[in-house]
N, C-alpha and C positions, 0 to 999 in steps of 0.2 A: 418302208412301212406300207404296209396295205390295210384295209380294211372302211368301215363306215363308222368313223370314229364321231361321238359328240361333244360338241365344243360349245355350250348355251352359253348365254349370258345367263353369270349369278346375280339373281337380285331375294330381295325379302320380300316379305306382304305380314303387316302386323296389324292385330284386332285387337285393341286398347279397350275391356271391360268399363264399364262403368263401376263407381266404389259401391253398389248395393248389387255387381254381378250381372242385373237382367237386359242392360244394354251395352252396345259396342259404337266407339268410336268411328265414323265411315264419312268418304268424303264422295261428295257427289258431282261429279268430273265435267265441267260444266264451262269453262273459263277461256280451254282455247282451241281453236277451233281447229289446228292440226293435229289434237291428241284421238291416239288410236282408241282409247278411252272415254270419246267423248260422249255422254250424256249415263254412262254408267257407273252404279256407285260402286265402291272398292275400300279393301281397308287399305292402309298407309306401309307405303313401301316404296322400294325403287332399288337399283340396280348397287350392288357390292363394289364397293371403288378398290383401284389396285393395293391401295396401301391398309386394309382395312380386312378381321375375319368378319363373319357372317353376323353375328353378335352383335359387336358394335359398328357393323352396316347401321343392323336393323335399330340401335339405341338412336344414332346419327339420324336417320331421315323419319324418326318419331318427333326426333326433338326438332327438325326443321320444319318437317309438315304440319305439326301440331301446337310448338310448343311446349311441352311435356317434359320431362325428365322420368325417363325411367328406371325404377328401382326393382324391378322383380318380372320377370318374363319367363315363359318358359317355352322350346321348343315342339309345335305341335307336328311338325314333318317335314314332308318334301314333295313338291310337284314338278314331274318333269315334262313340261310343253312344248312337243316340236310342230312345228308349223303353225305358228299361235298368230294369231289378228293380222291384219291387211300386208305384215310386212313377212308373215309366214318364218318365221324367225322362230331357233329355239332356245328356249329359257327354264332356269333351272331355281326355280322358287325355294326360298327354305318360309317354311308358314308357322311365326309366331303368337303367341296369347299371352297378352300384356295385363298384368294383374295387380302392378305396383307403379306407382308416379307419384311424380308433386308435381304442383302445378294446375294451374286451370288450360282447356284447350284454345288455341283461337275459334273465333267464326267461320275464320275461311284462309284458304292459301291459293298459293298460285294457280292450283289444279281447278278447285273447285269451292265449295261450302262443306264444311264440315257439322255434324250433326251425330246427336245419340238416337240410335235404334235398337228398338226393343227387340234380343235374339231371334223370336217368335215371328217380325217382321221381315227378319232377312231376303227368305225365299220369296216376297212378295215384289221387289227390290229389280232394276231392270240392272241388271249383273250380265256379265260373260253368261253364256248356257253352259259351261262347262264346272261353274264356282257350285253348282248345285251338288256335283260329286264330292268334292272335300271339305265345302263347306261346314256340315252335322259334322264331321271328325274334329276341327276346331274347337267345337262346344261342349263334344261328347262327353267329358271327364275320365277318357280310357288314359291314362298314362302311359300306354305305350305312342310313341311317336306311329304315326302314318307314314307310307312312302307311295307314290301316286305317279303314274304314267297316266299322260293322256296326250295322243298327237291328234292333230287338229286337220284337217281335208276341208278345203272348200269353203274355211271360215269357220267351219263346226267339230267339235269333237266328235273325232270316229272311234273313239275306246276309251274306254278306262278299267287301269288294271290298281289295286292297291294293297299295299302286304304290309302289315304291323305283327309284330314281335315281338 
């Protein structure tokens, strides 16, 4: 075999709506002190386990980070990041929008605090610099799913390409 094959880790990233729509779920990464995450907010997700599709990854580490039980989600795309944060690692996001639960959230998890943010507030939010490109796709109401390349140099996103269908 030849070539320059990719091999990311699969994980989720899920944005749990509030039940009146105009906020999101998001946890503010605060707690320890070797996360590559640390003092950035992010919505709730984490890496696809071997026995596990993408789906109920993303149901799994809702209901462990939050609490939550979800009943209704839908697929908003996919990001794929090579060379992403200090450990230049690539990762292959699938980005969902969480519309249905039961359950009240906790306050906080091992990450961080969790809290509701008004959509409007997002971009004001100290995020990845790169969450700024698929972020609006999340919110947008297009129903086509997104698909999103962004490789990372230096700590920073050097491109971003994205195609919806």
């Amino acid at each position: 075999m030849s070539g320059n094959y990719y091999m990311p880790i699969a994980a989720t990233l899920g944005f749990v709506l509030s039940r009146d729509k105009s906020s999101v779920l998001m946890v503010h990464r605060t707690f320890r002190s070797t996360d590559e995450n640390l003092g950035k907010y992010n919505g709730l997700g984490g890496k696809v386990e071997r026995n596990e599709n993408v789906a109920d990854g993303m149901i799994r580490e809702i209901r462990e980070e939050s609490g939550l039980t979800v009943t209704s989600m839908s697929l908003r795309g996919t990001v794929s990041w090579t060379g992403f944060g200090p450990s230049q690692r690539d990762w292959l996001g699938f980005i969902f929008l969480i519309d249905g639960y039961e359950g009240e959230p906790y306050s906080e998890n091992e990450e961080g605090t969790l809290s509701w943010v008004r959509i409007s507030d997002i971009p004001k939010l100290p995020m990845w610099e790169g969450d700024a490109f698929f972020m609006p796709l999340v919110f947008d109401g297009d129903p086509r799913p997104f698909h999103g390349f962004m490789p990372y140099e230096n700590g920073r996103p050097a491109d971003w390409r994205v195609t919806r269908l």
